[in-house]
N, C-alpha and C positions, 0 to 999 in steps of 0.2 A: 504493500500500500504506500508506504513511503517513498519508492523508488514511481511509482505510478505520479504522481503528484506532477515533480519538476518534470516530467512528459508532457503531462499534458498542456503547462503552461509553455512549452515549447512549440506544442502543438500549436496553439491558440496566437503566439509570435510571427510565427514563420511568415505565414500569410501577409504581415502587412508592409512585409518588405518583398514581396515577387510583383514582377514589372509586367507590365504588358509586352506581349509577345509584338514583332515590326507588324505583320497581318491584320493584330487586335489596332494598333493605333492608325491605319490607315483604312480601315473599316467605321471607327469615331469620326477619324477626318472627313470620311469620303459620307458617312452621316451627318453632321452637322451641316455642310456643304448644298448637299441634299434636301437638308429641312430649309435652308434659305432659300435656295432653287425653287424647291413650291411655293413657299407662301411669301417669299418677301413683298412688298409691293413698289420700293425706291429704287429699286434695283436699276433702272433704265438713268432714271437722275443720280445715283451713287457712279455708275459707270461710265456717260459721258457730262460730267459737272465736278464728281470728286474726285474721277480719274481710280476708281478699284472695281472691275469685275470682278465680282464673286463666283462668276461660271469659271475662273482659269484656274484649277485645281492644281495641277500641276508645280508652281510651285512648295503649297501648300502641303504636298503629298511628299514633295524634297524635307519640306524641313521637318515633318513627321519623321521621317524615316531618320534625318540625320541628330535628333532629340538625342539628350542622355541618359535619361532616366523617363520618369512620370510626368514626375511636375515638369520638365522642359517643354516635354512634348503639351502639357496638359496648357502651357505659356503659348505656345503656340497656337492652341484653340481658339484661347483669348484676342493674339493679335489677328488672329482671322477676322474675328468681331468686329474688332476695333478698328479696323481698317476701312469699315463700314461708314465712320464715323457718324456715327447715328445715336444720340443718347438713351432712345429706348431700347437699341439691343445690347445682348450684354451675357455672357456663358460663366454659370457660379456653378459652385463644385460643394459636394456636401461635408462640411468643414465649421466646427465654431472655433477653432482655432484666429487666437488675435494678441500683438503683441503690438503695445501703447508706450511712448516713452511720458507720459504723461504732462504734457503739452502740447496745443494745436497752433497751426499756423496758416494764413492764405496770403493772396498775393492781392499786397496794395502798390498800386502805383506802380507797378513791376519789381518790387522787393516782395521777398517772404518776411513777414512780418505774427511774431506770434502774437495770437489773438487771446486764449486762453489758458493758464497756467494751473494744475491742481496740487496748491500746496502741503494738501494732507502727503502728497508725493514725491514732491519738490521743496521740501522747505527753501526758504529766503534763506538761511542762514548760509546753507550751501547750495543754492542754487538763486543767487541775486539778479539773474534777470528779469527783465521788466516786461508788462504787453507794450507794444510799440520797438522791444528790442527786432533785430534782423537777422535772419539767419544765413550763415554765409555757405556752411557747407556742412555735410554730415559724413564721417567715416572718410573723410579727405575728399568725399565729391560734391562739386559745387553744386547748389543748389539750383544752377539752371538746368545743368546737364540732370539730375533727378528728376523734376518737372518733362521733360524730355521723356524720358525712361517709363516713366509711372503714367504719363498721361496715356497710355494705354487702358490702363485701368477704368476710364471712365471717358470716352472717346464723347462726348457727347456733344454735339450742336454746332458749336463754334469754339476758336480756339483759347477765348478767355476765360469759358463754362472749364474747359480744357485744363487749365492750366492751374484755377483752384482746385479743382478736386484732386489732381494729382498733387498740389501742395499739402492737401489732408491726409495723403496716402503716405506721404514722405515718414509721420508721425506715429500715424493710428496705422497696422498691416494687417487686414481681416482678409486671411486664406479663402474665406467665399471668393473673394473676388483678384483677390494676389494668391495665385497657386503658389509661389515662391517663398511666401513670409514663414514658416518655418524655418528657413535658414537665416534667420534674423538672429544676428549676437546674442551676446547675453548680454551687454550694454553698445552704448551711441559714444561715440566725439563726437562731438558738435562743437562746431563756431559760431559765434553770436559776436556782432557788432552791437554795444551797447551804444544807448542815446547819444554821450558825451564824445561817440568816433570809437572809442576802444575793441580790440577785438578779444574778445577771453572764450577761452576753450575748455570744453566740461564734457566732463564722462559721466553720462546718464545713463542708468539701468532702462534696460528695456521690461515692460510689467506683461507677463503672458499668461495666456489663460485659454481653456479648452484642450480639447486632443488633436494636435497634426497630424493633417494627414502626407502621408510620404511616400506612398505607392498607390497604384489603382488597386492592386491585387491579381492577383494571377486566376484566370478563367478558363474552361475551354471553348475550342470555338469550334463547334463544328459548323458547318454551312448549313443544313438545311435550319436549324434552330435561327441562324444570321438571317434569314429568307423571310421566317415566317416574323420574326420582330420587326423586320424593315418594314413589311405589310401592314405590320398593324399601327407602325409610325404614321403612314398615310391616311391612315383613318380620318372622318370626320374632327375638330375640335373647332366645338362652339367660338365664336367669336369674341369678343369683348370690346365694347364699346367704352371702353376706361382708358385714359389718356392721363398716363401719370410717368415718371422715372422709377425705375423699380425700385423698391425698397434696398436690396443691399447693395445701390450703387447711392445713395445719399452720403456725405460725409461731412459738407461744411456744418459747421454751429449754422444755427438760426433757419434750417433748410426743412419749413412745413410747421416751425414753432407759431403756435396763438398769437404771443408777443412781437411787436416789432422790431428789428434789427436794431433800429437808433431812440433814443427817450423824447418822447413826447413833449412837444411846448410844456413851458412849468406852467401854464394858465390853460390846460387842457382839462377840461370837464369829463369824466368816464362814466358810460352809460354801461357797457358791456365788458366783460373780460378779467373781472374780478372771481367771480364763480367757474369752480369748476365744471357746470352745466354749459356753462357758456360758449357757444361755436366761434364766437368774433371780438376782437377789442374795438368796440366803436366810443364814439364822443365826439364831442365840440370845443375848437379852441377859438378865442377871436385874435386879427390879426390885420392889422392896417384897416380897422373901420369896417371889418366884415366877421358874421361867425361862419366860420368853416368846418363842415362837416366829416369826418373821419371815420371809415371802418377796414379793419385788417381780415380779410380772406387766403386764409392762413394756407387753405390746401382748396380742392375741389372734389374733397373726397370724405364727407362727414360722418359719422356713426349713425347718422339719423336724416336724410333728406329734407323730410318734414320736419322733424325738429330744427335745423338749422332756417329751412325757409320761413318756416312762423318768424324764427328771433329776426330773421333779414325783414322780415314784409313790418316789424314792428320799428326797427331801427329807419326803415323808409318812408314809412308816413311818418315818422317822427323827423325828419330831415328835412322832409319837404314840406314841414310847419315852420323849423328853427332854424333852419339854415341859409348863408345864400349861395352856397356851392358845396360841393361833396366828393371826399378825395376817396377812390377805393386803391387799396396798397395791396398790388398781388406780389411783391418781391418775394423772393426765397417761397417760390408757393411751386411745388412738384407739380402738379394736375389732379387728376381723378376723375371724377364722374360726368361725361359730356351734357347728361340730361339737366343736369345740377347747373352746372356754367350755363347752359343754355336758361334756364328757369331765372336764376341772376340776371343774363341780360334783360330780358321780359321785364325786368323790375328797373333798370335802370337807362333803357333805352323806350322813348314814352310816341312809339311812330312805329308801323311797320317797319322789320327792317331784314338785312338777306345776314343769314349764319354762313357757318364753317359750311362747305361740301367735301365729302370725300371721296376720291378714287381709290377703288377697291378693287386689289388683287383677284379676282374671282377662285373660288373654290367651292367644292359640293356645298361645306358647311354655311359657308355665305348666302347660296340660294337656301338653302334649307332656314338660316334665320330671316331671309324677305319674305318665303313664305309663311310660317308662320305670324309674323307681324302682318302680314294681309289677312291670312284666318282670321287672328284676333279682334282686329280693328273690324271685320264683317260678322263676327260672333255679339261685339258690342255695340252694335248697329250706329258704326262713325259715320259721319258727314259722308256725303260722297265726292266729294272732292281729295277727303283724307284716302280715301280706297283707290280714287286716280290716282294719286299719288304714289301708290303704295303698289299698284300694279307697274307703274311706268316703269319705277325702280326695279322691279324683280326681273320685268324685261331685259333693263339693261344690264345686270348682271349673269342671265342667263347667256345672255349676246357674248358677253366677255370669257364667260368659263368655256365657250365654241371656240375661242382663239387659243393660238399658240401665248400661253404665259398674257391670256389676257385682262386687262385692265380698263374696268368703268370710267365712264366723264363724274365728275362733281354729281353725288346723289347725297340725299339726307338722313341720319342713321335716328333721328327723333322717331318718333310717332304718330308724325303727322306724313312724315314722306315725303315732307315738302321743305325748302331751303329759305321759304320767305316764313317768318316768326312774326306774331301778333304782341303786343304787351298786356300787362295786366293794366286794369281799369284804375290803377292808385300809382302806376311807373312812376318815376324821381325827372322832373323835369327841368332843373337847373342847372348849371354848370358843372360838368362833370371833371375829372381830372383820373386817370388811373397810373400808380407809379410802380415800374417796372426795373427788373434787372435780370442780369446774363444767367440765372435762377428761376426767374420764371419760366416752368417749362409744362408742354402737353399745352393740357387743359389750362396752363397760366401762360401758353402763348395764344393760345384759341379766342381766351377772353377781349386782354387788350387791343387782338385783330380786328374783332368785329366791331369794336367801341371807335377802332379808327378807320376803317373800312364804310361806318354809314356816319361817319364824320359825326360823331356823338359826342365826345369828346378828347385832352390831348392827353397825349400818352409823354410822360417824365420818367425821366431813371439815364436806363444805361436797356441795351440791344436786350432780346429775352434771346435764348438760346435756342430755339429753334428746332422742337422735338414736334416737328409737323407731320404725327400719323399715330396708329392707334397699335399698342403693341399687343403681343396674346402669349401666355409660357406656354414649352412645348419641354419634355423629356426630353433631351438633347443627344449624348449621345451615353450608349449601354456600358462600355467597359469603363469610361473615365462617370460614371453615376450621374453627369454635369445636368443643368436644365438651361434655357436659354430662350428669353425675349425677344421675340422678332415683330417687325414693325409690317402691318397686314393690310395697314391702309395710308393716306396721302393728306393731308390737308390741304383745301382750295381756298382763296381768297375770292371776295366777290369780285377783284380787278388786280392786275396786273403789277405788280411792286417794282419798282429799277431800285439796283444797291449796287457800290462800287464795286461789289467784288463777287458777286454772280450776274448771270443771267438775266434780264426782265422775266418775269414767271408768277405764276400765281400761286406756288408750294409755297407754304411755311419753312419746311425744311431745310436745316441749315442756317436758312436767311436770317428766321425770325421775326420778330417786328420790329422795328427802328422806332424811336421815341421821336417826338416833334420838339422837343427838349431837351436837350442829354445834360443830366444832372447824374456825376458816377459817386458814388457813395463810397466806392473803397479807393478812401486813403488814409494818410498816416490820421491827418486831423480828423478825420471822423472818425476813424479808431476808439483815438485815445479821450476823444470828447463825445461819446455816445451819438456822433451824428447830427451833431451841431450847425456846423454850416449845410448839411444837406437839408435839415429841417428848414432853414433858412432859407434854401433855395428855391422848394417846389410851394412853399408859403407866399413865396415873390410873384413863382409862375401862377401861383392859384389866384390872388388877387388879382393880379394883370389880366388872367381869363374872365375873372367877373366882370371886371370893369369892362373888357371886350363885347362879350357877349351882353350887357346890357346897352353899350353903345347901338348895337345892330336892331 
């Protein structure tokens, strides 16, 4: 019995160091590959606009086979992704493996600058850096060339969404999504330029937690078993009409929090956001001879639809009593729910006006959800106008799934099937203002499009990042366990956008929305001052709009 014992803990060992056979990772590859092949829908704008076909495997199948282990090859899956540069796709691996040197940093003004410090981890005593200090490089590598490295990791939209999130990664290393962070030290050197110019150098422990993973595990593979799981990969899977950033690619502080980024006017009245019931921080502050109305739409993805739309429909007849303009702040807001953002606008756009359309990849499952949304809508005996609608669509997605890799015009994913939106009978009709950053993404680039597309009102901040399509998980591929987010739809604008650095086009993707104001919130001084002169800023532009808009 004794000798039984350390057996079998050997037994139980062994396994989680045997590699994938070269056959097993080129099977993974030539799967994931595959799953984009079906359903992506950017794939024609990824290819000539970003310049990466995702049909040329060949590569791809080189650097599988030339991996050294797991995790290389498993790094590999990832840059396949990312190559995509698409912030809703994204290949995590099942892993709570995460190793924190317990502080965060992003990138202000083109420095890394740390933002937050956890001195229960850090004491001051021996670790006196400051927020606003800089970080120059870690383990002897400069801090741009990391940014570089890591922005892999979170490939998303554009390249300054780009460039924080791999500054969060440089810090925090969550194996979901860094196959690699198990071979993270046991502590960091770091360089830090303090306030005064000084450079000082600190060996900080790295703090880890969970199990790494460090092999796939060894499988067999025989073919016919490879045949019938590829089959069932194909299968139907429902769609999803959610427009959000997946959950474990989030990493900045403040990304989907209640609270606002920067501190509110000291003369700001709060109505909302004190309660933990509370979906919103709204209130009133006055400001140059006007009160101005404020509510924070933290995400587009609430625990309660109806509950959050009551507290909105309350916070909006109460603005359009007390207010004489009203700023909605979707910065740092992920996305979520399209039906929800659409409902929002309804309440703050007070006219007919034209929403999001999307071009949809066609697949079985996509006709199978127009019809059913026709059923329904002819079960609940809708308008008939709602059921033309609703046929028109299913047409033309059946039209597309007859094509080679075909792809819809601009249809509507509501329930009404129609792309033209009604308001509610109480809509906010005064001077609107919505303020935006390289963080709004999804359903928080969707919002401020249409706000600026029926010219409702102006959009302040900095670019939204640009995650124009609708993503769906899929089991990704068998030997490396991974799962993986693919974008299955397109967003359309009601008219055409020029920007210097793409195309004229009417995608969101990429582009994003452009602000009619660009007010950038990350710098040093807003840092270290809660956001002081930015508050300042879009306060300047929201008067100036009132004033406009009552001139007219």
């Amino acid at each position: 019995m004794k000798l039984a014992y350390p057996l079998l803990l050997v037994s139980l060992v062994l396994p989680a160091g045997a590699q994938l056979s070269p056959e097993q990772r080129r099977l993974d590859m030539t799967q994931l590959a595959n799953l984009f092949a079906k359903y992506y829908a950017p794939y024609e704008w990824k290819r000539d606009v970003v310049g990466f076909d995702l049909m040329d495997l060949k590569p791809w199948l080189d650097k599988a086979s030339a991996a050294q282990d797991d995790l290389d090859f498993m790094e590999v899956l990832v840059d396949y992704a990312a190559s995509l540069d698409d912030g809703h796709v994204g290949v995590f691996f099942p892993s709570n493996f995460v190793a924190r040197l317990g502080f965060s940093a992003d990138v202000y003004e083109g420095k890394v600058l740390i933002d937050t410090i956890s001195r229960s981890l850090l004491p001051q005593s021996r670790y006196p850096f400051e927020i606003g200090d800089e970080v120059i490089s870690v383990d002897g590598r400069p801090v741009a060339e990391l940014l570089k490295e890591f922005g892999k990791y979170y490939a998303g939209g554009n390249p300054r969404t780009k460039a924080r999130v791999a500054a969060a990664r440089i810090f925090t290393r969550v194996q979901q999504v860094m196959p690699s962070a198990p071979r993270t030290g046991e502590s960091a050197t770091v360089v830090i330029r303090r306030a005064n110019g000084e450079a000082q150098t600190f060996n900080i422990p790295w703090i880890k937690s969970g199990l790494p993973l460090m092999a796939a595990g060894g499988a067999v593979n025989p073919k016919s078993m490879w045949r019938l799981r590829a089959a069932e990969a194909e299968e139907a899977v429902s769609p999803y009409t959610i427009y959000r950033v997946p959950r474990p690619a989030r990493a900045t502080i403040g990304w989907g929090d209640r609270n606002p980024i920067f501190a509110l006017p000291s003369n700001f009245v709060r109505r909302r956001g004190a309660s933990a019931a509370d979906y919103f921080v709204s209130g009133t502050f006055d400001f140059d001879g006007f009160r101005i109305g404020y509510i924070r739409v933290p995400d587009f993805e609430p625990a309660s639809i109806s509950g959050a739309l009551s507290q909105f429909d309350t916070e909006i007849r109460f603005f359009q009593q007390s207010s004489d303009g009203l700023i909605i702040d979707v910065m740092r807001n992920p996305g979520g729910y399209g039906v929800y953002c659409e409902e929002l606008l309804r309440r703050v756009i007070p006219r007919r006006f034209r929403t999001i359309g999307f071009e949809i990849r066609a697949t079985a499952d996509w006709i199978q959800y127009f019809e059913d949304s026709l059923t329904e809508a002819r079960l609940f005996l809708q308008p008939d106008w709602v059921i033309q609608a609703l046929e028109v669509n299913l047409g033309f997605v059946r039209t597309a799934y007859s094509e080679v890799r075909g792809r819809t015009g601009p249809v509507s994913l509501n329930g009404t099937g129609s792309l033209e939106l009604l308001p509610v009978s109480y809509a906010y009709t005064k001077p609107l203002m919505v303020l935006t950053d390289e963080l709004s993404a999804s359903a928080g680039d969707f919002f401020p499009a249409v706000i600026q597309d029926n010219a409702r009102g102006i959009i302040v901040g900095y670019r939204t990042m640009g995650l124009g399509g609708g993503p769906t998980p899929f089991d990704a591929t068998y030997y490396t366990e991974s799962f993986a987010y693919v974008t299955r739809s397109l967003m359309t604008r009601k008219a055409p956008v020029k920007t210097p650095d793409f195309p004229e086009t009417y995608y969101i993707e990429n582009v994003g929305v452009r602000p009619d104001i660009e007010v950038d919130y990350m710098t040093r001084d807003n840092l270290l001052n809660r956001g002081r002169s930015f508050v300042q800023a879009f306060s300047e532009a929201m008067a100036a709009h009132i004033r406009k808009e009552r001139e007219q």
